[in-house]
SEDREN-542609 format. One record per residue: x, y, z of N, C-alpha, C in turn; residue number from 1; residue in one letter. Coordinates in Angstrom, 2 decimals. Example, Ala and Ser with C-alpha at 12.3 -4.5 7.8 and 13.67 -1.06 7.14 Angstrom:
// residues 2
13.19  -5.69  7.80  12.30  -4.50  7.80  13.20  -3.30  7.80  1  A
12.85  -2.25  7.08  13.67  -1.06  7.14  12.90  0.03  7.87  2  S
***
This chain:
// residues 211
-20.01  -4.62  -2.24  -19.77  -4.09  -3.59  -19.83  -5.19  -4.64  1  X
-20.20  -4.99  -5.73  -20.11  -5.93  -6.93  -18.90  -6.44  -7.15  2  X
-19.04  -7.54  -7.97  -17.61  -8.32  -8.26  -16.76  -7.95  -9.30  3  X
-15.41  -7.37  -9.53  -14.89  -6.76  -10.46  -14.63  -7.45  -11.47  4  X
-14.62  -7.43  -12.89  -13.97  -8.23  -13.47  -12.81  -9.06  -13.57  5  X
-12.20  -10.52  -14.15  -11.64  -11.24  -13.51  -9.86  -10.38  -14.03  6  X
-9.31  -10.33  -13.50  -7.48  -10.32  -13.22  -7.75  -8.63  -13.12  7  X
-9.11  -8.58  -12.46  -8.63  -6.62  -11.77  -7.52  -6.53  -11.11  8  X
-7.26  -4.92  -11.33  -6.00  -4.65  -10.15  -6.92  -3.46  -9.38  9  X
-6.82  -4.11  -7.94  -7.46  -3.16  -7.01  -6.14  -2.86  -5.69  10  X
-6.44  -1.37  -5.45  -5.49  -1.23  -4.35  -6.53  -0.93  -3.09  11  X
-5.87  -1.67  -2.11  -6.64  -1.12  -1.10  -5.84  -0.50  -0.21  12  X
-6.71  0.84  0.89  -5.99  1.35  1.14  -6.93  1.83  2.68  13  X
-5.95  1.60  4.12  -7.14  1.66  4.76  -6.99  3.20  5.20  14  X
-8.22  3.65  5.60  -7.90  5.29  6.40  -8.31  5.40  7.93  15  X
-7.85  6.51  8.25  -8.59  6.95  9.42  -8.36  8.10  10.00  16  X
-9.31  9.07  9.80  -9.06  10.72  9.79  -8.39  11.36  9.00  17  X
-8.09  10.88  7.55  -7.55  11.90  6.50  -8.33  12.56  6.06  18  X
-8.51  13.18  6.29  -9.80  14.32  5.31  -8.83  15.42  4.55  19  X
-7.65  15.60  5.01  -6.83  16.33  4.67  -5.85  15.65  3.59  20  X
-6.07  14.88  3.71  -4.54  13.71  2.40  -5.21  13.02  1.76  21  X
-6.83  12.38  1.92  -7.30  11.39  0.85  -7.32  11.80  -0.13  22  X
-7.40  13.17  -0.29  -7.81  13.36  -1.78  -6.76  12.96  -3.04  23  X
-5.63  14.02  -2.30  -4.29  13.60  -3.23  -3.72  12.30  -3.50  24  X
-4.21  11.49  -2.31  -4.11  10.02  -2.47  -4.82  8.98  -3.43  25  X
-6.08  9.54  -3.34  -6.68  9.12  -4.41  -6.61  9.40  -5.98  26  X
-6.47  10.54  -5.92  -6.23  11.16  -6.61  -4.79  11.28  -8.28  27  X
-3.98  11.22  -7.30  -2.61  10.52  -7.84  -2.63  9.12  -8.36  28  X
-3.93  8.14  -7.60  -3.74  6.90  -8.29  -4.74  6.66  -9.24  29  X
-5.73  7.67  -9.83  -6.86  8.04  -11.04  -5.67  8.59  -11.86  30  X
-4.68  8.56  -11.57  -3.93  9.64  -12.58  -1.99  8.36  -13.39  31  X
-2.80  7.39  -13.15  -1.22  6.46  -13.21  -1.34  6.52  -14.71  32  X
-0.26  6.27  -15.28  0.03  6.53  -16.45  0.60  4.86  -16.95  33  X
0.44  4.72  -18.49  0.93  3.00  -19.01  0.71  2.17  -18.20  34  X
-0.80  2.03  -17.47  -1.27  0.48  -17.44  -2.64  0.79  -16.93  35  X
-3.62  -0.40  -16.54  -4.94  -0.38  -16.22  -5.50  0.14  -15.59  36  X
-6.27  0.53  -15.80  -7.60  2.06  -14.26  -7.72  1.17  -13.29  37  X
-6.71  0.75  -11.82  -7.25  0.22  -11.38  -8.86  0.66  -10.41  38  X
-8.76  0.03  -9.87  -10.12  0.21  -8.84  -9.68  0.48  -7.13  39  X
-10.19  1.24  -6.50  -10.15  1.41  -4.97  -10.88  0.71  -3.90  40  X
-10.22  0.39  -3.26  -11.12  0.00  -1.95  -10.81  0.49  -0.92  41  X
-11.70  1.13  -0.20  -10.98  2.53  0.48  -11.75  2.18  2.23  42  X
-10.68  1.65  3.01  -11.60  0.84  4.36  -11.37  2.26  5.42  43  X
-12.58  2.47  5.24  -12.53  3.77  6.51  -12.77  3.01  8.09  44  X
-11.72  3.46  8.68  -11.59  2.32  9.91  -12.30  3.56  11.20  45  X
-13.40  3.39  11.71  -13.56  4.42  13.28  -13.25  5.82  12.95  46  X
-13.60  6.52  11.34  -13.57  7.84  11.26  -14.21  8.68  12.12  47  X
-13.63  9.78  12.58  -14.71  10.34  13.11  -14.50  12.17  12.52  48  X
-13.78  12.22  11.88  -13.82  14.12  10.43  -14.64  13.43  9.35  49  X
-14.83  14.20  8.65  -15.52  14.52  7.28  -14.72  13.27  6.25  50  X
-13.92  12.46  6.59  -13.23  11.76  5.22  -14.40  11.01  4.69  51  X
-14.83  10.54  5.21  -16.37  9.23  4.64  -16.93  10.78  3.24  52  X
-17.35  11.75  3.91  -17.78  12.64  2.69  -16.81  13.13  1.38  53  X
-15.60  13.44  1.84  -14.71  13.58  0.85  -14.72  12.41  -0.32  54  X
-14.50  11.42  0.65  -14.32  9.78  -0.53  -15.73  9.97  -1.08  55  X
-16.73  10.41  -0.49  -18.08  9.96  -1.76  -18.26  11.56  -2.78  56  X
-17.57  12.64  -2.06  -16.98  13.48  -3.52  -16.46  13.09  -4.53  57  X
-15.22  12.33  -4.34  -13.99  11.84  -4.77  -14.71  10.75  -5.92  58  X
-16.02  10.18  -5.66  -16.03  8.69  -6.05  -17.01  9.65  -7.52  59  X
-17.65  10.34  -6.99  -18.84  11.07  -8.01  -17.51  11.61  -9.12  60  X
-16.44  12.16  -8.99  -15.93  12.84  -9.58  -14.50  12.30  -10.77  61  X
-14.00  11.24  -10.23  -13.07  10.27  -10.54  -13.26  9.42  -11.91  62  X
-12.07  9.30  -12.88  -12.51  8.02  -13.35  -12.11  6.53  -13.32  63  X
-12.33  6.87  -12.32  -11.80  4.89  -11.79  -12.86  4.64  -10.77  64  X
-13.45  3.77  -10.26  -13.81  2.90  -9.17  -13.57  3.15  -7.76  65  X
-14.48  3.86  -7.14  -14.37  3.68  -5.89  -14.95  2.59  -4.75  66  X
-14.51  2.05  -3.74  -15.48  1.08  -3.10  -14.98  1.67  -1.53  67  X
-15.82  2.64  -0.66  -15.85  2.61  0.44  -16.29  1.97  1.06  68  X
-15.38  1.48  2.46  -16.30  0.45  3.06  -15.98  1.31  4.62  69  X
-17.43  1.59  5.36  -17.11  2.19  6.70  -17.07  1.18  7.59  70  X
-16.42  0.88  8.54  -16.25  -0.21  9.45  -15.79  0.77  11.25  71  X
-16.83  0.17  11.98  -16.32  0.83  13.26  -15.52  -0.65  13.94  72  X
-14.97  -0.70  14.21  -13.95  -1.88  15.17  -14.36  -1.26  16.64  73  X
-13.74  -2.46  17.35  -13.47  -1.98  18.78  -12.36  -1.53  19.09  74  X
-11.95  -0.69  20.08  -11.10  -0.08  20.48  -9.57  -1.12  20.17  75  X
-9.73  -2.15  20.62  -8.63  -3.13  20.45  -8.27  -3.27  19.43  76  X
-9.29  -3.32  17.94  -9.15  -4.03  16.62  -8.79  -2.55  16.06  77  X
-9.03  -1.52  16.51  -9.25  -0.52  15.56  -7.90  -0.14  15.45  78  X
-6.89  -0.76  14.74  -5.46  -0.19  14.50  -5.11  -0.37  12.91  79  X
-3.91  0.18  12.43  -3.88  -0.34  11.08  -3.76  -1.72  10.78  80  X
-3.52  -2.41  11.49  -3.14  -3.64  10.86  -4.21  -4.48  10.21  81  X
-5.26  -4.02  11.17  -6.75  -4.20  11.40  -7.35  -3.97  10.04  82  X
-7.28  -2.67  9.57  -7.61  -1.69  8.71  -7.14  -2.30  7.22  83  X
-5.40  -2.44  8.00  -5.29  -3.45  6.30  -5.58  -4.34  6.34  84  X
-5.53  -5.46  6.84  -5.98  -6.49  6.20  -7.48  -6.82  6.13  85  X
-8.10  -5.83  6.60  -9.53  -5.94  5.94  -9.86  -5.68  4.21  86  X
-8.87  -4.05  4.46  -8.81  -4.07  3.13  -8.28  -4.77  1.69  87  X
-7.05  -5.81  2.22  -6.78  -6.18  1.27  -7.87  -7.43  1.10  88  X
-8.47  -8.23  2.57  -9.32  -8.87  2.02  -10.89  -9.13  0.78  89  X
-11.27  -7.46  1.40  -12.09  -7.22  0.42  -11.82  -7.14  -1.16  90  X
-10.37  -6.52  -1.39  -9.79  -6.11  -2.24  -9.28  -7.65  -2.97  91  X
-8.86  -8.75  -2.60  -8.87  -9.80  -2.96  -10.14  -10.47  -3.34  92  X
-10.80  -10.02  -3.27  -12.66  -10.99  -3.46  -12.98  -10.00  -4.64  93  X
-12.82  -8.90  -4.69  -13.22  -7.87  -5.99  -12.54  -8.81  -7.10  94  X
-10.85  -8.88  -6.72  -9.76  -9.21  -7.98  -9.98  -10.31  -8.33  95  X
-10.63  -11.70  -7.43  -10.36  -12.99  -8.15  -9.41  -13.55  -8.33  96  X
-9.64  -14.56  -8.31  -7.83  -15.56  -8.41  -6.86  -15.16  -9.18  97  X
-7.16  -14.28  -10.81  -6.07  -13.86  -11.58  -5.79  -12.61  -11.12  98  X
-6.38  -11.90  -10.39  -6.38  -10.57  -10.51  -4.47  -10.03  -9.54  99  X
-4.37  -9.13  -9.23  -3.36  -8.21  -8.30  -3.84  -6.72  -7.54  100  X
-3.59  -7.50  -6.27  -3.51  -6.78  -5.21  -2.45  -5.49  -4.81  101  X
-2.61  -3.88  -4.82  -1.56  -3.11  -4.33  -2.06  -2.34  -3.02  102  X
-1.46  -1.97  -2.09  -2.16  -1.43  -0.85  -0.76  -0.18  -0.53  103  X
-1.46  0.69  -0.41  -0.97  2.12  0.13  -1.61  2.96  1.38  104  X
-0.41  3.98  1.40  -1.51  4.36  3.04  -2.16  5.57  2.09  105  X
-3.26  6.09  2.86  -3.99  7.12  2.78  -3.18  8.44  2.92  106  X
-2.17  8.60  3.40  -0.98  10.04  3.50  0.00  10.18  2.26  107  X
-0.32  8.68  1.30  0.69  8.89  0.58  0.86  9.59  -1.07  108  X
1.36  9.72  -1.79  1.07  10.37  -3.16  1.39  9.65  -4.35  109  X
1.13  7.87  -4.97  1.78  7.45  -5.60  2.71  8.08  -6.92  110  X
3.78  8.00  -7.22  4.33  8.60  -8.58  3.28  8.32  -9.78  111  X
3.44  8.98  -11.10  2.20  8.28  -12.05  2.88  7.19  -12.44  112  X
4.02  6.77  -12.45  4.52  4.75  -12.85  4.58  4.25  -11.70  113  X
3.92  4.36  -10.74  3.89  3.32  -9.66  3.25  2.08  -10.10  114  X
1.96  2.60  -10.50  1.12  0.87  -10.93  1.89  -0.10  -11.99  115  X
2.21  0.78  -12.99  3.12  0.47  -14.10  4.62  -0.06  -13.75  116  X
5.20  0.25  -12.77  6.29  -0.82  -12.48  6.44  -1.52  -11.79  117  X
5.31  -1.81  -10.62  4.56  -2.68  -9.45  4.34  -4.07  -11.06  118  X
3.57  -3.53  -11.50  2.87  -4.35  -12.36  3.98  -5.04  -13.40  119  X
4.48  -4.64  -13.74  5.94  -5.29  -14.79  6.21  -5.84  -14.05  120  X
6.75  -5.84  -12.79  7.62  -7.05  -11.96  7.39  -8.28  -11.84  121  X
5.38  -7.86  -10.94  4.68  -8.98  -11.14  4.26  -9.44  -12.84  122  X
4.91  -9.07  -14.00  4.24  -9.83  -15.23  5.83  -10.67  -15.69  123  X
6.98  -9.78  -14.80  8.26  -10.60  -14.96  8.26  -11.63  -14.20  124  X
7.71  -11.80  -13.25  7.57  -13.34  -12.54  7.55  -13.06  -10.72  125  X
7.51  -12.42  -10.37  7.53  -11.78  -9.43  6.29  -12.23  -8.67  126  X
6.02  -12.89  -7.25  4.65  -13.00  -6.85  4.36  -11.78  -5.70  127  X
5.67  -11.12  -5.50  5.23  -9.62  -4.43  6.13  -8.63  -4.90  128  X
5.98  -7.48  -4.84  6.55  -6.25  -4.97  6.50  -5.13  -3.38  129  X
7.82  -4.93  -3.08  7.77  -4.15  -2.05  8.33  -2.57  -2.64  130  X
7.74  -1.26  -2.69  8.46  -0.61  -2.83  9.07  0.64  -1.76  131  X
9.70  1.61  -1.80  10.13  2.50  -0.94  9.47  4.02  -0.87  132  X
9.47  4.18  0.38  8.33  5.80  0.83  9.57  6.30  1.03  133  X
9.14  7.61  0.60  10.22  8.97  0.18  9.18  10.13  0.76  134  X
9.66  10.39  2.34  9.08  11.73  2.70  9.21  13.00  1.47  135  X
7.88  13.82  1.59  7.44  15.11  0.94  8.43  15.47  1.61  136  X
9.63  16.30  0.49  10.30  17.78  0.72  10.19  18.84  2.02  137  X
8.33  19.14  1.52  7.81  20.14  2.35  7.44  19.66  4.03  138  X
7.07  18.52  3.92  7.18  18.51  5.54  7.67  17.74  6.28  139  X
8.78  16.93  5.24  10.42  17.03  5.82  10.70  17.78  6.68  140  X
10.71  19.22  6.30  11.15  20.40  7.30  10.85  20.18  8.27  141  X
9.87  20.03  8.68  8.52  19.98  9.72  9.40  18.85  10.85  142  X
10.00  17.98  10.52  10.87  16.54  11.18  12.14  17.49  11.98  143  X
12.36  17.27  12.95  13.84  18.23  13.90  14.89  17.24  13.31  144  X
15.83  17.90  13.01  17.41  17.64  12.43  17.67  16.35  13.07  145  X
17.42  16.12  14.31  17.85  14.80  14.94  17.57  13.63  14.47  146  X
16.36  13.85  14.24  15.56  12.46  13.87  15.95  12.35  12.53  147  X
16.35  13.21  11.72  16.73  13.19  10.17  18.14  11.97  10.67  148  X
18.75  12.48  11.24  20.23  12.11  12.03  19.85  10.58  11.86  149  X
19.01  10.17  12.78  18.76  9.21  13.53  18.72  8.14  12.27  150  X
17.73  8.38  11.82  17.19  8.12  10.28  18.01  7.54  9.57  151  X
19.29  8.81  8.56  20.18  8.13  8.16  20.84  7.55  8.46  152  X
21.35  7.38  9.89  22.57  6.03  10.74  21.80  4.88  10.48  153  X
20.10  4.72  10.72  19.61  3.56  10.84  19.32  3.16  9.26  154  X
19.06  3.68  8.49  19.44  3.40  7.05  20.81  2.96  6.42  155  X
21.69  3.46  7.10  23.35  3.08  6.30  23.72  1.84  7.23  156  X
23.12  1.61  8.16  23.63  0.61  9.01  22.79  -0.82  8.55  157  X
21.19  -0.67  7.83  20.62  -1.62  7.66  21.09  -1.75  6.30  158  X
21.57  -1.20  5.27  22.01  -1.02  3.58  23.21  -1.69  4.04  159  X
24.08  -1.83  5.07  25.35  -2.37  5.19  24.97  -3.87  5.76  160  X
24.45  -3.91  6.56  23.66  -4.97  6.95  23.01  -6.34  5.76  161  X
22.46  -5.65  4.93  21.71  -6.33  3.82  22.42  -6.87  2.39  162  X
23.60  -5.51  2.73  24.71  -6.08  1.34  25.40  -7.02  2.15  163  X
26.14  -7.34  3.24  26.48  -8.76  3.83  25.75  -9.53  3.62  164  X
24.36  -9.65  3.61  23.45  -10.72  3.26  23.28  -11.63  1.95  165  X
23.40  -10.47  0.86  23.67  -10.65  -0.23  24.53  -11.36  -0.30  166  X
25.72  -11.38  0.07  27.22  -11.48  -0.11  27.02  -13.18  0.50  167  X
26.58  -13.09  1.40  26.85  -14.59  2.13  25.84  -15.73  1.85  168  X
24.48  -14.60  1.34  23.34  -15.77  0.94  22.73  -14.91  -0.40  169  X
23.18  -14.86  -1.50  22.88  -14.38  -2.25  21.08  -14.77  -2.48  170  X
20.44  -13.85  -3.25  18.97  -14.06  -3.44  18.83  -13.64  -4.76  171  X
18.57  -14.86  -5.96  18.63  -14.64  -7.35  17.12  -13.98  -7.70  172  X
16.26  -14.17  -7.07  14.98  -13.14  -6.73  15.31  -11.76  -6.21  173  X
15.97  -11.39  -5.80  16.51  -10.05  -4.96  17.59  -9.74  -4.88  174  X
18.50  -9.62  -6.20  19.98  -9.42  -6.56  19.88  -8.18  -5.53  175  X
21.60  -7.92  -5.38  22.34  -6.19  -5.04  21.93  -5.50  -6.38  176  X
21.79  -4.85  -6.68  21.65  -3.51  -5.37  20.10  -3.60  -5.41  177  X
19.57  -3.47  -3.93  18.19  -3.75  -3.48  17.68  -3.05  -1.83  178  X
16.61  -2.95  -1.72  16.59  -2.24  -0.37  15.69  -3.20  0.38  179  X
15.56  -3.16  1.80  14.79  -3.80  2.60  13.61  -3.31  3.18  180  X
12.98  -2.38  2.12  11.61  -1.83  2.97  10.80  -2.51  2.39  181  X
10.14  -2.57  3.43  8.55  -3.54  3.22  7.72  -2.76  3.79  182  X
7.28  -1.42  3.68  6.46  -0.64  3.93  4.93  -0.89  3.75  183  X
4.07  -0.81  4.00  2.44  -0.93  3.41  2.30  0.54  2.59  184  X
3.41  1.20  2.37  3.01  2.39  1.67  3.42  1.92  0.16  185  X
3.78  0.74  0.13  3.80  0.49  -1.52  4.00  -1.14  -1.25  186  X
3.32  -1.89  -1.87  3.06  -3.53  -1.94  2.29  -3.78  -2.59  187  X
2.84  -5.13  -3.57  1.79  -5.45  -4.95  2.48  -6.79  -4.70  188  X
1.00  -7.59  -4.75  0.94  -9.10  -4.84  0.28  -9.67  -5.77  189  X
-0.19  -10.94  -6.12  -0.59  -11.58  -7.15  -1.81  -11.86  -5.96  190  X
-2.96  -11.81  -6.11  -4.37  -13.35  -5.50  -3.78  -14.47  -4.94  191  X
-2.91  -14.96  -5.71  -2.75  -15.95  -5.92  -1.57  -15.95  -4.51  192  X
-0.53  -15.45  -4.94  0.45  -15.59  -3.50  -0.56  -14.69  -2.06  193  X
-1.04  -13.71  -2.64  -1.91  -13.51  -1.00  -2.73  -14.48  -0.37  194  X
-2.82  -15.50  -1.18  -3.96  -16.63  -0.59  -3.10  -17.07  -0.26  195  X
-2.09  -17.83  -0.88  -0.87  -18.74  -0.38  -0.74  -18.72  1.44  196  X
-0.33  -17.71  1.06  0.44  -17.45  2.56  -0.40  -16.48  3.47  197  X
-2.15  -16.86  3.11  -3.11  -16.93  4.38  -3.15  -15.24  4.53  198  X
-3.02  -14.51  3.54  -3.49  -13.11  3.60  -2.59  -12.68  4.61  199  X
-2.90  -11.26  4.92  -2.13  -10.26  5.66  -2.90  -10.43  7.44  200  X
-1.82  -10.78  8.05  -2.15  -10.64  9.52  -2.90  -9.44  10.19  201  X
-4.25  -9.60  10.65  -3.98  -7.94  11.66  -3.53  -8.13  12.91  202  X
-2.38  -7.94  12.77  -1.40  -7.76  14.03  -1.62  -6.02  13.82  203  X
-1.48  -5.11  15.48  -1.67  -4.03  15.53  -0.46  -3.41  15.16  204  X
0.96  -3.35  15.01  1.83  -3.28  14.56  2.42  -4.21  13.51  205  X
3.55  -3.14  12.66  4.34  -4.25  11.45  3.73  -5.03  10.82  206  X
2.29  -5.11  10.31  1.38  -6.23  9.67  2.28  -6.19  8.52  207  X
2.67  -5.21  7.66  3.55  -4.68  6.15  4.48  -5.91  6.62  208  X
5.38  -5.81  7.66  6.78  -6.40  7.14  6.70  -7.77  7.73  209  X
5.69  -7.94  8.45  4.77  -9.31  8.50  4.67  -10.43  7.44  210  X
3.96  -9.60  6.68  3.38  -10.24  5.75  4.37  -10.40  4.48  211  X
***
């Protein structure tokens, strides 16, 4: 793909078999409200449904930037971790040294101030932004009561966990009240710190809280 202009903000985002969720995914992030159109880079990892056709609907129809890239891996490589950090690599060579990097999954629905408060943090001084995934309502349901269970013990136990942390090693970068997800369903970096610290691992698991 061509080279974006210099301090783009591109998100990359890798897929594999959404044909059913890219759209809204994409979709939601053509639609951010108070700050720049960013651009997509959309790494289709070993598709094998219709998503490769949806994204080149999506790209004719949009007004922002699409950049599909189809990539078959081998069975070994072909995991997300794989997936992201291809994508953010590409997605770093579009942006250029000034530019910022955000990466989401393909299932997800950004809010319309996601880019817009990703982006304030990093213009407050910030060289990463981690933010928090909030299951859909609707297929919430769909999850058995247990695992909801499970869920909140392991949430109140790591929120109790993290305010001791605070408490004993305070972090003037990461005052209380603060949460500890490092999801790949919301992360915004600068070029500049993703080079630092040698880009995103593809490790086949946890590359997000990896990195």
């Amino acid at each position: 793909p061509a080279t974006a202009s210099p301090a783009s903000v591109i998100v990359a985002i890798p897929i594999r078999n959404e044909v059913e969720r890219i759209g809204r995914c994409v979709r939601a992030l053509a639609q951010q409200q108070g700050a720049p159109r960013p651009q997509l880079v959309l790494l289709l990892n070993n598709c094998s449904d219709a998503t490769a056709a949806v994204v080149g609907g999506l790209a004719r129809t949009l007004p922002i930037r699409l950049h599909p890239i189809e990539v078959e891996l081998p069975a070994a490589d072909a995991h997300a971790g794989m997936a992201r950090s291809l994508a953010m690599r590409h997605a770093a060579a579009l942006a250029g040294p000034p530019g910022v990097l955000l990466t989401t999954d393909a299932d997800s629905v950004a809010p319309p101030d996601w880019l817009a408060r990703n982006l304030a943090c990093l213009k407050a001084g910030a060289d990463a932004v981690t933010g928090r995934a909030v299951i859909d309502p609707l297929e919430a349901r769909l999850i058995p009561q247990a695992l909801h269970d499970a869920d909140a013990r392991e949430c109140a136990y790591g929120t109790l966990l993290d305010r001791i942390a605070s408490l004993l090693d305070p972090d003037s970068a990461d005052p209380w009240p603060r949460h500890t997800e490092d999801s790949g369903a919301s992360i915004a970096v600068t070029v500049g710190a993703w080079t630092m610290v040698g880009g995103m691992r593809p490790v086949p698991l946890g590359e997000d809280r990896a990195f």
